[in-house]
N, C-alpha and C positions, 0 to 999 in steps of 0.2 A: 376140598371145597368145590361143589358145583356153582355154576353160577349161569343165571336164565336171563336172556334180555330184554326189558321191558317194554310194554306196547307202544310206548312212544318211541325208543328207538327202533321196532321192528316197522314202525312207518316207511322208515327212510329206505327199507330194503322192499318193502311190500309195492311203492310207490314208483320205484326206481324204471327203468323202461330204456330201450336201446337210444334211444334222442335224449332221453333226462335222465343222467346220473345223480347217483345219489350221495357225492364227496362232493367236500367245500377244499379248494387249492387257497394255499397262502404261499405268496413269493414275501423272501427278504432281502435285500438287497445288501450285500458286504465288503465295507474299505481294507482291503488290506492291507495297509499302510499302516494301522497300529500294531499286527501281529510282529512276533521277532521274526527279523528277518524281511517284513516286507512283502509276506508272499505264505501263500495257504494250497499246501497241495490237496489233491480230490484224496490220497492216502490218508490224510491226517484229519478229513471231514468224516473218513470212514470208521477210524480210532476214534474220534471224539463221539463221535452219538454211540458208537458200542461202548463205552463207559459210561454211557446216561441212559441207558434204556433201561435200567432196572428202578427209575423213578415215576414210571409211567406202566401202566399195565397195558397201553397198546400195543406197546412197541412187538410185543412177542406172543399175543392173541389172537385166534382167529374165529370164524364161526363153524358150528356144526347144525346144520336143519335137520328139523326130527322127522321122521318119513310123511310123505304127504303131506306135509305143513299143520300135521294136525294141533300143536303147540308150537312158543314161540322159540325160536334158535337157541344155544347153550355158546357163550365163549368157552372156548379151551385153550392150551397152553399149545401150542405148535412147534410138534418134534423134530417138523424138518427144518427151523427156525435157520435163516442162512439171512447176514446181516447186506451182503454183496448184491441180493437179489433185487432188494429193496432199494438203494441207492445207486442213483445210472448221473453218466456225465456227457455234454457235449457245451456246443460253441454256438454263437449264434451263426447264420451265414452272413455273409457279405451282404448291404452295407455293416451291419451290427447299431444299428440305428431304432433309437426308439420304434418305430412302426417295426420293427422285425423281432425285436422284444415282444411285443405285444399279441404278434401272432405266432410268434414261438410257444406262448403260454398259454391263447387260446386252445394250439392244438395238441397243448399238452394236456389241457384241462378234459378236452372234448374224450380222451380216448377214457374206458375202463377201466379201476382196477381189479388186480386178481382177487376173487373175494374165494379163492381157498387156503389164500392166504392169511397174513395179517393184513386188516384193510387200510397199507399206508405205503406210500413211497416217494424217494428225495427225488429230485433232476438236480444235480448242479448243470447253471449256465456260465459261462465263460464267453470274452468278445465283446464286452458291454462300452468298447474305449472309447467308440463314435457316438456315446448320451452325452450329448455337450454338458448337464448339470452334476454328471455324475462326475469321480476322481479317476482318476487312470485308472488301470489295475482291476475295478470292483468286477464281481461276481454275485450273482444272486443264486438263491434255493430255493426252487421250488414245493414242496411240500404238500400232496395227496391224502387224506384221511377220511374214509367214510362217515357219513352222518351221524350213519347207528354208534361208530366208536365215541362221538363226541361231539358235546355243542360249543361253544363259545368258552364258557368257564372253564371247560376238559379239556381243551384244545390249547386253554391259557397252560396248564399242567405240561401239556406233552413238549410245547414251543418253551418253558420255561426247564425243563429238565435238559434240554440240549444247551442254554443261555448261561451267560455268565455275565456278574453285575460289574468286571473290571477288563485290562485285556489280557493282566494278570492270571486268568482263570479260575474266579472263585464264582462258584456256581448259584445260580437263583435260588434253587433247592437242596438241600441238604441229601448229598445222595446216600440212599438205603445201602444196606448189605447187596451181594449180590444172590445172594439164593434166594430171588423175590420168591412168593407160592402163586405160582400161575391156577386159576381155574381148570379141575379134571374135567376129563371126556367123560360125561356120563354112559351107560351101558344103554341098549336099546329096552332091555327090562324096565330101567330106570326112566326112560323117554315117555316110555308107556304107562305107568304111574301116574307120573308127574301130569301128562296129558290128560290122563282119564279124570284126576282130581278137578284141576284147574280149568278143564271144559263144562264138569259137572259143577263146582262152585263157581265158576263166572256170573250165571244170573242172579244169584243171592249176592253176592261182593257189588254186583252194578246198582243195585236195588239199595241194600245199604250206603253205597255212597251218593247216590240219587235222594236218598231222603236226607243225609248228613249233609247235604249243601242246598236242602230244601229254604233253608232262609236266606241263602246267597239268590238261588235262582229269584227267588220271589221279591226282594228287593232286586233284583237288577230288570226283571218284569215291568215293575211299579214304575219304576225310573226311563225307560224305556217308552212305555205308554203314555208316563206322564210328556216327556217330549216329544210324541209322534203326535200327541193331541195335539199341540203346535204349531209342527211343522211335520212337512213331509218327509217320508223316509229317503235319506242318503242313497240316489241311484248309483250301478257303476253304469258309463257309459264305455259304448263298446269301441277299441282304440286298437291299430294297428298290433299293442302289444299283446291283447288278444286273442293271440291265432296259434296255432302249431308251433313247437319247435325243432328245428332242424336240429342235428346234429355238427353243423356248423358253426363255429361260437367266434363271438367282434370279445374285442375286451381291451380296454384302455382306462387312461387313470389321468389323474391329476392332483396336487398336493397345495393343501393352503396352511397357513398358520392358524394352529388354535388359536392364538389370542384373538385373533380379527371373529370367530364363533362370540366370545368370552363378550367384547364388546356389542356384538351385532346383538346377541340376547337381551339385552340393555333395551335396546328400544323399544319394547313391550314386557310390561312387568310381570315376573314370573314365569315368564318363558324361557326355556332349558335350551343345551346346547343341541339336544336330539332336535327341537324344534325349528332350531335356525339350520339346521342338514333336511329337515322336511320342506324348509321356505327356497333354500337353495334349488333344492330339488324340484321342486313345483315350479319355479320361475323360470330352469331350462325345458323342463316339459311342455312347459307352455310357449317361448320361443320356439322350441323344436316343433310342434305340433303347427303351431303358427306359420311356419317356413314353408310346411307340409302340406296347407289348406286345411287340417285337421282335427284343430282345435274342438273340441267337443261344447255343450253349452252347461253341462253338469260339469264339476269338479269330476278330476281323475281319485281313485280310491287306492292308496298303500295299506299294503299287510307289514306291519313293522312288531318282528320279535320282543318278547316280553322275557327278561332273563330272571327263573324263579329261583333259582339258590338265595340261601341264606348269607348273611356276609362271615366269610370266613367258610363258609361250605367248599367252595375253589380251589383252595390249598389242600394240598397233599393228593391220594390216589386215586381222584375222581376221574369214572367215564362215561360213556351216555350221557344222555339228553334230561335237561329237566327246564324246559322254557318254557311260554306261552305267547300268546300274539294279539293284537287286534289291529282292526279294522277303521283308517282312519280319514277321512277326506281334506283333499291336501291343499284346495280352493287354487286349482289352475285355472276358474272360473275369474278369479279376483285380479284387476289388472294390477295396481299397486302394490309396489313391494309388501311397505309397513302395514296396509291391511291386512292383506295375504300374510305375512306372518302374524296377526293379533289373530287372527279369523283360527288358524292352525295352534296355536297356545290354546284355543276354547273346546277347539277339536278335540286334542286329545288327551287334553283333562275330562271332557265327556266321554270318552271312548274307556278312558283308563280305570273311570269310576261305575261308568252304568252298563255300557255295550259289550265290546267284544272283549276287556280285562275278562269282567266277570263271567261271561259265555264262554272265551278259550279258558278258563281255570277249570270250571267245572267239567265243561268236555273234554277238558285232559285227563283229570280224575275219573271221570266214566270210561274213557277208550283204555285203561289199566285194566280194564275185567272184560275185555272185549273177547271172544277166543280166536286164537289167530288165524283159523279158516278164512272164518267171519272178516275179521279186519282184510285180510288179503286180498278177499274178494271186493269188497269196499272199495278196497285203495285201486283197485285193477275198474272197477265201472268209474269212479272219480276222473283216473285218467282220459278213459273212452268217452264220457260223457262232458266232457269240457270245465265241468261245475269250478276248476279253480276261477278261470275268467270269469265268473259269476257275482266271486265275491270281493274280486279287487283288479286293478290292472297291472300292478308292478310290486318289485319286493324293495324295502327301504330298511337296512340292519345298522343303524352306529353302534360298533364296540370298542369301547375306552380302553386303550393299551397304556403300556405302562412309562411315563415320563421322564425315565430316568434311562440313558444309552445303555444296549444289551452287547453282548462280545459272544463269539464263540470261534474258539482258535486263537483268539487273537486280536480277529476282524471286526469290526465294528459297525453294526448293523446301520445304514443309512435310511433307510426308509420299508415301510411294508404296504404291499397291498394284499388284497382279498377275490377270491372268486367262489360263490355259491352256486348249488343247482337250481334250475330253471325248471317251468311246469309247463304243460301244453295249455294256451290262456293264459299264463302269467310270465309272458316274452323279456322280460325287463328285471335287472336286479342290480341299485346300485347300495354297494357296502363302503363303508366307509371309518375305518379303523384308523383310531389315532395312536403317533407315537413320539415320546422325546420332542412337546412341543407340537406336531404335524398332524394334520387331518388330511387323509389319502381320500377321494372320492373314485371307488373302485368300480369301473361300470363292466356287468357283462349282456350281452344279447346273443342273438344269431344274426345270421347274415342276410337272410330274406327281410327279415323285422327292422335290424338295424344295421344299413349297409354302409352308411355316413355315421358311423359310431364318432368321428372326428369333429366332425360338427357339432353333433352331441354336446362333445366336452367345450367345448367354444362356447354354447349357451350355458353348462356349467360355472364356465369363467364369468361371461358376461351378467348373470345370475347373482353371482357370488360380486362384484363388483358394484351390481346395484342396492343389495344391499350393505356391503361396505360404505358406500355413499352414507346412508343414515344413519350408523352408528356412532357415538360420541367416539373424538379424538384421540389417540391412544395417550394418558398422563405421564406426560418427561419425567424422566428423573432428577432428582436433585441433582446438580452436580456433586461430587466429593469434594472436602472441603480438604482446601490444598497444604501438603506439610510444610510446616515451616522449615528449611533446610538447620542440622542442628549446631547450635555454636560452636564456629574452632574455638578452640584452647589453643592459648598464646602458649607459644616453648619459652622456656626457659634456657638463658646462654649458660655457660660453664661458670661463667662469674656470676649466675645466678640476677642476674638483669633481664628483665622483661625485653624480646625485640619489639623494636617498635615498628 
């Protein structure tokens, strides 16, 4: 089985550049205090993902690029496949203190991986004792995966194949045989084919689906024009987050309870939980900005992911990317919370229905027949030419984890955060992945753009508090209605006389 990877993931690799890589890191953090024993060696983190890597086709794939990029890449199955390579351990240093967590992982995030490899790899951290909220003992994992291997859904696949739903160890997925069939090396003969074809039918395949989404573009046209008649078109304005980025990365976090999302939605009808992560998010931009002198007079503009699988597409051996995105304005213009959130519900129900829903679907479908010269080169002036800054100022991604406690080993996942790549012009990306309950707001920047990342999260808090403010009160529970303790029975004496 050969297998070619598609324009959308060859983005991630075409785009990627020495300051913006192109992997997204997830840390999870783990109590070992459920595992037997009490304790989790880096040996038995090694045995356990090498018993689950055959549920995942990353685990053991790598790329091969066909000469001169004349088409796009081929996964193969990788012979020199060594599971040791992949997973590395250390400590935090002295204190071991939140801030040293945080740039442990920045500068774990910052470095490349080996892309002749499989494009993935663990950190165990150890020395987490001095996180006052955390338990003694924990340890977190870090976790490397390039773009191209996976988006959000694929990524649910690879973290669910190493997870288990008890501490018992019964696994999320049902693990395959092990003689998974890895993707072959195709032959250079083969490269050249393949290329010669898919160069030559690219224009007819972009043409064909150019006119098959002829009545989407034309009603999102319509729609478009009918609201620009209106009003003027959504500017971005130009914000600190707009500049360069270094290869220096800030990265910190903060954790709130979904419920308090669950109620704050409540106070504007129909408003989702992504939108009350956009009002949060607008509200510290807006203190931040404000701290700054910097406040802009236009709204700041999010690019927030569109995830296009089917339900039920997620499960089993999905990899690659199949998303989409728009473009949405987040009103940091608007002083008041509940407006600022009503104003962001109208957003992007218009964004979702008329603008960039239907613009990113369609140019996802067209960059599919792009030939990869082409796209490469694209993606290489896109970078040099600034154009991300153009079209928005920051990245905003909520993805729904799963509510039920995850184990592996034993340990028992506490909490997760997120870190994606950043673009030159689009300096900013907060992700925010819920879990068991928790919404993690995961921010990362660089250091020139965001050197008070700390602050940051204080306006996140303060943000998230103001609008808790206007949210109805969360509904007590009933009490439980209390047992009645059950009747003694009187004994009976030997002479058969009730005692009294």
């Amino acid at each position: 089985m050969i297998r070619q990877i598609s324009a959308q993931d060859a983005q991630f690799i075409y785009m990627e550049s020495e300051n913006n890589l192109g992997h997204v890191t997830t840390v999870l953090i783990y109590d070992p205090s459920t595992a037997r024993g009490g304790k989790v060696r880096f040996k038995d983190i090694i045995r356990h993902v090498q018993s689950r890597e055959f549920v995942s086709p990353v685990f053991r794939q790598r790329l091969v690029h066909v000469p001169f990029e004349l088409d796009y890449p081929y996964w193969v199955g990788d012979e020199h496949y060594d599971i040791e390579y992949h997973i590395q351990h250390g400590r935090l240093p002295e204190p071991g203190d939140w801030r040293q967590f945080c740039i442990h992982i920045a500068r774990y995030h910052s470095r490349p991986l080996d892309m002749n490899r499989p494009p993935w790899e663990m950190f165990v951290i150890e020395g987490l004792d001095n996180i006052d909220w955390l338990p003694k003992g924990c340890y977190a994992i870090a976790t490397k995966i390039h773009h191209a291997a996976a988006d959000g859904a694929s990524m649910f696949n690879f973290f669910g194949a190493m997870s288990d739903i008890n501490a018992t160890g019964k696994p999320v997925f049902d693990t395959p045989p092990r003689h998974q069939h890895l993707p072959e090396r195709p032959s250079l003969q083969d490269m050249a084919r393949r290329g010669l074809f898919n160069n030559l039918n690219a224009p007819i395949r972009m043409a064909e689906t150019v006119l098959r989404s002829a009545p989407r573009i034309l009603h999102g046209l319509q729609t478009v024009l009918g609201r620009e008649a209106e009003e003027e078109k959504v500017p971005v304005p130009e914000t600190r987050f707009n500049a360069a980025v270094s290869p220096h990365k800030m990265v910190d976090a903060h954790s709130f309870s979904l419920d308090d999302f669950k109620r704050i939605k409540q106070v504007v009808e129909g408003a989702t939980i992504n939108d009350v992560v956009l009002a949060v998010s607008a509200g510290a931009l807006r203190r931040y900005l404000t701290h700054h002198g910097e406040l802009p007079e236009d709204s700041l503009v999010a690019w927030v992911p569109i995830n296009r699988r089917k339900p039920g597409e997620s499960e089993g051996q999905i990899t690659g990317n199949n998303i989409s995105a728009m473009t949405v304005p987040i009103h940091t213009d608007v002083e008041d919370a509940a407006e600022r959130l009503a104003a962001i519900y109208v957003s992007t129900q218009a964004s979702k229905e008329a603008r960039s829903g239907v613009a990113a679907r369609v140019m996802t479908d067209v960059t599919r027949h792009i030939p990869a010269a082409t796209q490469m080169m694209a993606a290489k002036l896109v970078l040099r030419s600034g154009m991300a800054g153009k079209m928005c100022n920051l990245f905003i991604s909520n993805v729904p984890g799963p509510d039920q406690p995850l184990y592996m080993n034993g340990a028992k996942v506490i909490t997760t955060l997120g870190m994606a790549p950043l673009a030159d012009g689009m300096g900013l990306f907060i992700a925010t992945p819920s879990y068991c309950g928790q919404m993690m707001f995961s921010v990362i920047s660089s250091r020139e753009i965001m050197p008070d990342i700390e602050f940051f999260m204080t306006c996140i808090e303060q943000s998230m508090e103001e609008l808790r403010a206007l949210a109805p009160e969360p509904k007590k529970k009933a009490p439980a209605p209390k047992k009645k303790a059950p009747a003694r029975r009187k004994r009976k004496t030997s002479s058969g006389k009730k005692n009294q």
